[in-house]
N, C-alpha and C positions, 0 to 999 in steps of 0.2 A: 433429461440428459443435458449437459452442459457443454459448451463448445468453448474453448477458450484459444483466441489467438491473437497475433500481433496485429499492432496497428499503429498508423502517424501520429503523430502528436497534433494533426491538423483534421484527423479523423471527426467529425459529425458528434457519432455518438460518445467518442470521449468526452468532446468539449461539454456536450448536452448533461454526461454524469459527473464531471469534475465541477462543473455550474452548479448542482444539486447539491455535492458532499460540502462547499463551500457555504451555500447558503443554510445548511442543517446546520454547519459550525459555529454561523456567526450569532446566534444568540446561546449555547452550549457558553461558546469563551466569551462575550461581549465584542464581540471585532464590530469593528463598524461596519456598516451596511452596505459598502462598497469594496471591500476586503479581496484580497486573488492571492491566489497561492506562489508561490516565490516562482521565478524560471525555473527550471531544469536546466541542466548539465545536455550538452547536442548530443552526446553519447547514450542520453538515457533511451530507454526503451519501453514501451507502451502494449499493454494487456488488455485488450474486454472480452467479459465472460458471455455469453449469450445464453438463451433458453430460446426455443423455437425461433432462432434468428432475432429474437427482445435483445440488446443490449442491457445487459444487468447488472454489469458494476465494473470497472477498470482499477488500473495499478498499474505504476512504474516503477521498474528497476534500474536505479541507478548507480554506476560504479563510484566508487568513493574511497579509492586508497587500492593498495594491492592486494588482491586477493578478498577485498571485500565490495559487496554491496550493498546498496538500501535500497529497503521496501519505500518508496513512495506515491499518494495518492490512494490509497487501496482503498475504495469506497463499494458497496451494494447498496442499492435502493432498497431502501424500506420497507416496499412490495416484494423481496427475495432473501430477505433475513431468514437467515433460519432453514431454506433449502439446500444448502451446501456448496452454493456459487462459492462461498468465502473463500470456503478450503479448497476450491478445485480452482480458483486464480493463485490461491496462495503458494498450491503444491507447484502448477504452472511457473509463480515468479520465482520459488527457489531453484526449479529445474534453468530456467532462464541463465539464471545468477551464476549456477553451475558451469553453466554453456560456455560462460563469459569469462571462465579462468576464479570465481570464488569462490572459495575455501566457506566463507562466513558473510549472512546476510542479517544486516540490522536494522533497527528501526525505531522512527518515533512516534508517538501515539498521545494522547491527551488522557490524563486522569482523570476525566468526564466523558469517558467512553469508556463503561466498564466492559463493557460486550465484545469492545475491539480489543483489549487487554487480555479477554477470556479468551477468546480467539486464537491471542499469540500465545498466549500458555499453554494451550491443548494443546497446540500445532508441536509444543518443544521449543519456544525461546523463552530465554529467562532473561529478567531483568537486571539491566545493568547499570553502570554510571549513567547518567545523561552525557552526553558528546556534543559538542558544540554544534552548532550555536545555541544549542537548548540547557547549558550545564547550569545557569542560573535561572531557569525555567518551573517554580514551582506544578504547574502545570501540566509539563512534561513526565514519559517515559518512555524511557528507553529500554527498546530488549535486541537480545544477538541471539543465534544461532549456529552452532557450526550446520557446514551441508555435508552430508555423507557422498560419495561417489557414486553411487548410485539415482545422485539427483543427475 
């Protein structure tokens, strides 16, 4: 069973899984070995999924324009691939997103993540242009979403 709920940006085990998703990235794209992921927006918002109280993977949603938002961070540890954390944060940050006034939640992803790509296709996003600052981004993709009313 999975527990998914908010938490700081200054939260313990965020930092401890966003440290994680970051250093699995950096030889995936070549980043240098000292690499951190951009700031956030002070409005964003912060998700970890837990399993018996484990912290098992987090994700931020942040607002980005009217009516829309983006997935960022959405990371699980390697140890919880595969049990359904993804989709049960995922469903989680579109409910989020919802909450927040959007319509539509989007997102970027690496084409060297084919399992995070699969992920957002089952889920119902499809891929779109890339969006700045990723639009000359060979590595980049991007997908959208509308959120139903419901989320």
């Amino acid at each position: 069973m999975f527990l998914v709920s908010p938490c700081t940006a200054d939260d313990p085990a965020l930092r401890s899984l966003v440290d994680a998703m970051t250093a699995e990235l950096v030889p995936v794209y070549g980043l240098p070995p000292d690499a951190r992921p951009a700031p956030m927006a002070p409005e964003a918002r912060f998700l970890l999924v837990r399993c018996d109280g484990e912290a098992m993977g987090c994700c931020a949603v942040q607002p980005a324009g009217p009516g829309v938002c983006e997935l960022k961070r959405m990371f699980v540890s390697p140890a919880a691939r595969g049990t359904g954390a993804a989709g049960a944060l995922l469903a989680h940050a579109e409910q989020l997103a919802s909450a927040l006034g959007a319509g539509r939640m989007r997102l970027e992803t690496g084409v060297r993540q084919p399992a995070a790509m699969r992920l957002y296709e089952r889920s119902g996003y499809r891929r779109v242009a890339n969006y700045p600052p990723h639009e000359r981004d060979p590595l980049s993709a991007c997908y959208e979403k509308g959120l139903s009313a419901e989320h």
